[in-house]
C-alpha positions as YAML, in Angstrom:
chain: A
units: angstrom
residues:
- id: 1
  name: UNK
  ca: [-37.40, 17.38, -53.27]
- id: 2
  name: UNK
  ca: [-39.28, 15.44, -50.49]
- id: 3
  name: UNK
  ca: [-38.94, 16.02, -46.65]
- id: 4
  name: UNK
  ca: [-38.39, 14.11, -43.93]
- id: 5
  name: UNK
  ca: [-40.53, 11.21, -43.52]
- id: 6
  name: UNK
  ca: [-40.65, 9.63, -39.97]
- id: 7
  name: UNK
  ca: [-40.40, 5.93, -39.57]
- id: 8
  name: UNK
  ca: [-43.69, 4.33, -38.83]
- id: 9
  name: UNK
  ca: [-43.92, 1.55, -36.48]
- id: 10
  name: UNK
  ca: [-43.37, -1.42, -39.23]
- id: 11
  name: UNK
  ca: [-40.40, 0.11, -40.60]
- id: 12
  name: UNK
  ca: [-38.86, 0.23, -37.01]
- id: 13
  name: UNK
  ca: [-39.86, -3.45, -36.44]
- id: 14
  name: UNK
  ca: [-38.13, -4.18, -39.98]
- id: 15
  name: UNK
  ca: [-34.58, -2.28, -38.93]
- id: 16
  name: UNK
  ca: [-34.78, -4.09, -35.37]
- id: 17
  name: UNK
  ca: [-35.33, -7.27, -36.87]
- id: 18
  name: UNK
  ca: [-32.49, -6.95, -39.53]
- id: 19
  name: UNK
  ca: [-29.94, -5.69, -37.18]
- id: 20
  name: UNK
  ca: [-30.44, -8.40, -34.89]
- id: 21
  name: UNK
  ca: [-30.33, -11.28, -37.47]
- id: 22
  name: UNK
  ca: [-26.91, -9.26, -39.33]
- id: 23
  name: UNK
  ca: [-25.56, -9.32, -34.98]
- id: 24
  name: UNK
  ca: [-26.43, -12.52, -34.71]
- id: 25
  name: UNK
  ca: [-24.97, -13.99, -37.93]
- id: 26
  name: UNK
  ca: [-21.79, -11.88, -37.25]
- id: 27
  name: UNK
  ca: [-21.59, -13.99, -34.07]
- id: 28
  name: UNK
  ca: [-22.24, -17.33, -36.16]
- id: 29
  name: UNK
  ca: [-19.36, -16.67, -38.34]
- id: 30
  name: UNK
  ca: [-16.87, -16.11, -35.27]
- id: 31
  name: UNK
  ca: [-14.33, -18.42, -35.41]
- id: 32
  name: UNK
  ca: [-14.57, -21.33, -32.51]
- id: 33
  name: UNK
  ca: [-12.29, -20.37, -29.32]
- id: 34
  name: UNK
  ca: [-9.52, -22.43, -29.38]
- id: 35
  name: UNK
  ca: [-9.21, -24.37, -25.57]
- id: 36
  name: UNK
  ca: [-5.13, -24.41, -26.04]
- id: 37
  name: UNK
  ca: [-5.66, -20.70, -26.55]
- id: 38
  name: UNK
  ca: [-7.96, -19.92, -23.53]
- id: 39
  name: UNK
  ca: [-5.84, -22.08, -21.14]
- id: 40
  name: UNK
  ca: [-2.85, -20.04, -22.45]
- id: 41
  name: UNK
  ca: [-4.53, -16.29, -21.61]
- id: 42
  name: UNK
  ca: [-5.68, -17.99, -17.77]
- id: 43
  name: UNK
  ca: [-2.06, -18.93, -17.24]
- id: 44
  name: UNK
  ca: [-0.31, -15.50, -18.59]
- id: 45
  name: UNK
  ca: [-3.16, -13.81, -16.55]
- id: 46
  name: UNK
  ca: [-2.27, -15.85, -13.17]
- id: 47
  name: UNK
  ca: [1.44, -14.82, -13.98]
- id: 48
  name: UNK
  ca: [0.47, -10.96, -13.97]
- id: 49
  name: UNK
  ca: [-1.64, -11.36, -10.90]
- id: 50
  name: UNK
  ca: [1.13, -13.41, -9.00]
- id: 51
  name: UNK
  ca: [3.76, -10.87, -10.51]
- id: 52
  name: UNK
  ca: [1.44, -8.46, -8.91]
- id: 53
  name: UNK
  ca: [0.98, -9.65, -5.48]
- id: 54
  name: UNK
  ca: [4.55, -10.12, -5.27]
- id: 55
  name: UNK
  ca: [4.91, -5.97, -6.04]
- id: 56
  name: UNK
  ca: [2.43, -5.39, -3.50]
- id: 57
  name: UNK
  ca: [3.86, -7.77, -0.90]
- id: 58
  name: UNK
  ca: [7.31, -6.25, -1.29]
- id: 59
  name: UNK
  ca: [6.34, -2.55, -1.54]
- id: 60
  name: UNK
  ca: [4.65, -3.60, 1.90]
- id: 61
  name: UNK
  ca: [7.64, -4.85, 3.04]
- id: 62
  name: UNK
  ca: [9.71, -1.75, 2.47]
- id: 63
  name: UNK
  ca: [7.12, 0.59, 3.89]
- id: 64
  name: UNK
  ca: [7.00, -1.25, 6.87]
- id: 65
  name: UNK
  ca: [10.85, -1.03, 7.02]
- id: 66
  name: UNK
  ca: [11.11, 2.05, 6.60]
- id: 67
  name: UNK
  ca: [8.62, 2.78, 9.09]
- id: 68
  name: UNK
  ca: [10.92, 0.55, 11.65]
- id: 69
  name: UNK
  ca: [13.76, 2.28, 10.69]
- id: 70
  name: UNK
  ca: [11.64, 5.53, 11.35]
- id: 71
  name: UNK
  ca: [11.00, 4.35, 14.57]
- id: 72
  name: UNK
  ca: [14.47, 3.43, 16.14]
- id: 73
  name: UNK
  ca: [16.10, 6.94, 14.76]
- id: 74
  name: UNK
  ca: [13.01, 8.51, 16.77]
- id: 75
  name: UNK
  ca: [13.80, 6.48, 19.63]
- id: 76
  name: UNK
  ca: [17.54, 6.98, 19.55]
- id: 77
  name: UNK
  ca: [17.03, 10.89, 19.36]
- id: 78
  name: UNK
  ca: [14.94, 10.73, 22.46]
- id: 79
  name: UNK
  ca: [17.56, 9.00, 23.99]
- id: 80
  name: UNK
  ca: [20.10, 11.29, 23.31]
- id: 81
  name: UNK
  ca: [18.09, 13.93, 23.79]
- id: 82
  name: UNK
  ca: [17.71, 12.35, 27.17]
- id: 83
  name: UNK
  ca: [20.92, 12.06, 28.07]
- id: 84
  name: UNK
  ca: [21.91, 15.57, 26.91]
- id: 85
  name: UNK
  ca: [19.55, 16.93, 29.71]
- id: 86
  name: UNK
  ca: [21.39, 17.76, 32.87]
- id: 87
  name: UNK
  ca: [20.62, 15.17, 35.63]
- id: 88
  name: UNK
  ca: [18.16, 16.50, 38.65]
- id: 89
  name: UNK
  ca: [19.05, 14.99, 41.75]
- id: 90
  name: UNK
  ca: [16.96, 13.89, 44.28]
- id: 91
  name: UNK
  ca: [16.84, 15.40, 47.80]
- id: 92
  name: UNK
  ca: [18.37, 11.98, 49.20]
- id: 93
  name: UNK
  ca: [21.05, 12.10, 46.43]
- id: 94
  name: UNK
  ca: [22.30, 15.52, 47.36]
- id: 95
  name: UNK
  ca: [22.38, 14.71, 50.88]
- id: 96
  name: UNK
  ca: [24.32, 11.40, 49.82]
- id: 97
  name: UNK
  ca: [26.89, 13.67, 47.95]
- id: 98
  name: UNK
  ca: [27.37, 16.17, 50.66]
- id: 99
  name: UNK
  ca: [27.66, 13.88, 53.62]
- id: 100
  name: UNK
  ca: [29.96, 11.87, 51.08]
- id: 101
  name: UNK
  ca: [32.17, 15.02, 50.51]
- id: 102
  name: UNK
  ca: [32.32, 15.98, 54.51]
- id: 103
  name: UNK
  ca: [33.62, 12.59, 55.24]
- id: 104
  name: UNK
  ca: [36.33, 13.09, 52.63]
- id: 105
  name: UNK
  ca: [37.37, 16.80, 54.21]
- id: 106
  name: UNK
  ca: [37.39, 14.90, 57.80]
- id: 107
  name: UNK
  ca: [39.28, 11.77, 56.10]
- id: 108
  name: UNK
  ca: [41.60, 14.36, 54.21]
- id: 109
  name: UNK
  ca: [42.37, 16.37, 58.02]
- id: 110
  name: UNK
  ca: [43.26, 13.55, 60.39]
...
């Protein structure tokens, strides 16, 4: 029984040179691409990019949306939320309603 023998240099040279002309004959032998064909795989794969913008575009779309809607049910809470508050009047505004009620009790007793 024999060992191992490592490759020298020509036999390396020999296996390069074979693989490369069995690669390149492989490639030879490949059918020719058909132009019908190619023109056929560009248009199906503008269709899925198109298809895809469109997803994006409308997924946009509905995030913004949503985000809108977000926005107006935030706005409308702070509005009732401002409403709900009890109204501070102003010093004039007090002074308004109390002269406003003496002139009633003086209207009311003459």
């Amino acid at each position: 029984m024999r060992g191992y023998k490592e490759p020298g240099f020509q036999d390396r040279v020999a296996a390069a040179k074979s693989a490369r002309e069995k690669a390149l004959e492989q490639l030879r032998s490949k059918p020719p691409v058909d132009e019908a064909e190619l023109a056929r795989r560009a248009a199906n794969q503008a269709a899925k990019e198109a298809a895809a913008r469109e997803k994006q575009e409308a997924a946009r779309l509905k995030r913004e949306e949503e985000l809108a809607a977000r926005q107006e049910r935030a706005r409308l809470a702070e509005e009732a939320a401002l409403a709900a508050q009890p109204k501070v009047l102003t010093e004039e505004e007090r002074k308004a309603a109390r002269d406003a009620r003496y002139a009633a009790r003086k209207a009311r007793k003459s």
